[in-house]
Every structure is written in structure tokens, then in C-alpha cells.
N, C-alpha and C positions, 0 to 999 in steps of 0.2 A: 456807902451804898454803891453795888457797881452797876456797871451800864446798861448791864441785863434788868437789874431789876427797873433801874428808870423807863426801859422800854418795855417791862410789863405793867407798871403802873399807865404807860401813853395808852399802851394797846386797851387793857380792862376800860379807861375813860373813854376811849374812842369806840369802843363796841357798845359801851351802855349807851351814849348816843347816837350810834347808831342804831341800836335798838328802838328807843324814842323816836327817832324819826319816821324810822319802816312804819309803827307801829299807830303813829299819826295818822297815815298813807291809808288809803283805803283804795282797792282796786275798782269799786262799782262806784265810786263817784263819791260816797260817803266820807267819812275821815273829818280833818278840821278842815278842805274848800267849801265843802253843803254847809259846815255847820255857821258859815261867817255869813252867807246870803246875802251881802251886797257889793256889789262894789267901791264903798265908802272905805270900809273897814279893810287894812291891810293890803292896799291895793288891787284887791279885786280876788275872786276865787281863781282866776287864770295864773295871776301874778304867784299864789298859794303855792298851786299844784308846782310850778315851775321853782319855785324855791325849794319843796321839799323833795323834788326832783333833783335839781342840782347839790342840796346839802348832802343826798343819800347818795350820790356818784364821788362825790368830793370826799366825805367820810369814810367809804370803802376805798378809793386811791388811797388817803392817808393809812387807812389799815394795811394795806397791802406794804407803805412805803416803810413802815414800824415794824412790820414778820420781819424785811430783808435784810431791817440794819440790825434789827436784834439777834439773826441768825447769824450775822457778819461780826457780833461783838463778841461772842464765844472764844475769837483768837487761838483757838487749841487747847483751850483751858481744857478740854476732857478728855487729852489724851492721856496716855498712860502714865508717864512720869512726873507728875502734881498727885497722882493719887495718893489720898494719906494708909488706903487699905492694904496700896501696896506696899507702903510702906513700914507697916506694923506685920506685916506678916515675916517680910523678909529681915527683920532689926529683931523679931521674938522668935525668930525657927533658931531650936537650937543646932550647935556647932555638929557635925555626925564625929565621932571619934575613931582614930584607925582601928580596924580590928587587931584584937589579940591574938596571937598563935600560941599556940600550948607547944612549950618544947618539951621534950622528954628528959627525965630527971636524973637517969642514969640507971635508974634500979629496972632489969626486966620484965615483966608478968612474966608468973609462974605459968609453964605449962605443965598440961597431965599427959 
């Protein structure tokens, strides 16, 4: 497995969670703080907001920090000389052959 893909499996984990969190988040106050209504439970609706506050700043860093190494792990793999297209074209074009000259055989055309 190479290193691209380990950093697209990080990034697809880290965006579905991230997903999940946004999607907990409610702008009007709604979301899971209203739906917990005391302060007993899970340290309170302020403590809430402030965790899924933090998890959703913390989870987009890490996304960002997965884009730059995965873009960094490419190492040149896609330049031109690993190509196998290029390779199959130039290994199957065939050879061009010298041209022929027609010499002349010694017998003249007739003229009228």
C-alpha cells in the first residue's frame, strides 16, 4: 500500500468526522448543547459547545495537515519517465525503414 493511499484513507476518516461534528453543531443554539439541558450531564451545555467547537478547529488543522503531506508524498511519481503509456508506445511504434530509390535498369523507354 503506498503512502498516498494511507493518506487518503487518514483524510476520507478525518472528513467523515468531520462531518459528524459540523453536523452535531447547530448555529441557533440547537444541536446536542439544548438537547442535554443540564448541567449535570457532560459538563454542562457551555462545556458542549466549547468541545465541539474545539474538535471542529482541531479536525479541519488535521485535514489541512493530511492535503499537504499527501501532496508532498507524490515525490515525482507523475512525471513523465515512470509512465508505462509512454512506454508502450515507444517499445510498439514500429522501426520506419530507409526509403527505396528505383534505379534504372538500363533498358531506355521507348520514345515516339
Amino acid at each position: 500500500m503506498s503512502t498516498f493511499s494511507i493518506f487518503l484513507v487518514l483524510i476520507t476518516i478525518v472528513c467523515f468526522l468531520l462531518v459528524v461534528v459540523i453536523m452535531v453543531q447547530n448555529p441557533k443554539g440547537g444541536g446536542l448543547s439544548s438537547s442535554i439541558g443540564g448541567s449535570q450531564m457532560m459538563g454542562g451545555v457551555q462545556k458542549t459547545t466549547d468541545f465541539l467547537d474545539k474538535s471542529t478547529w482541531t479536525l479541519a488543522a488535521i485535514l489541512i495537515v493530511l492535503i499537504i503531506l499527501s501532496s508532498l508524498s507524490f515525490g515525482g511519481s507523475l512525471g513523465d519517465t515512470n509512465s508505462k503509456i509512454i512506454d508502450n508506445t515507444q517499445t510498439s511504434a514500429p522501426a520506419k525503414a530507409a526509403p527505396v530509390q528505383n534505379a534504372p535498369t538500363g533498358s531506355a523507354p521507348e520514345k515516339k
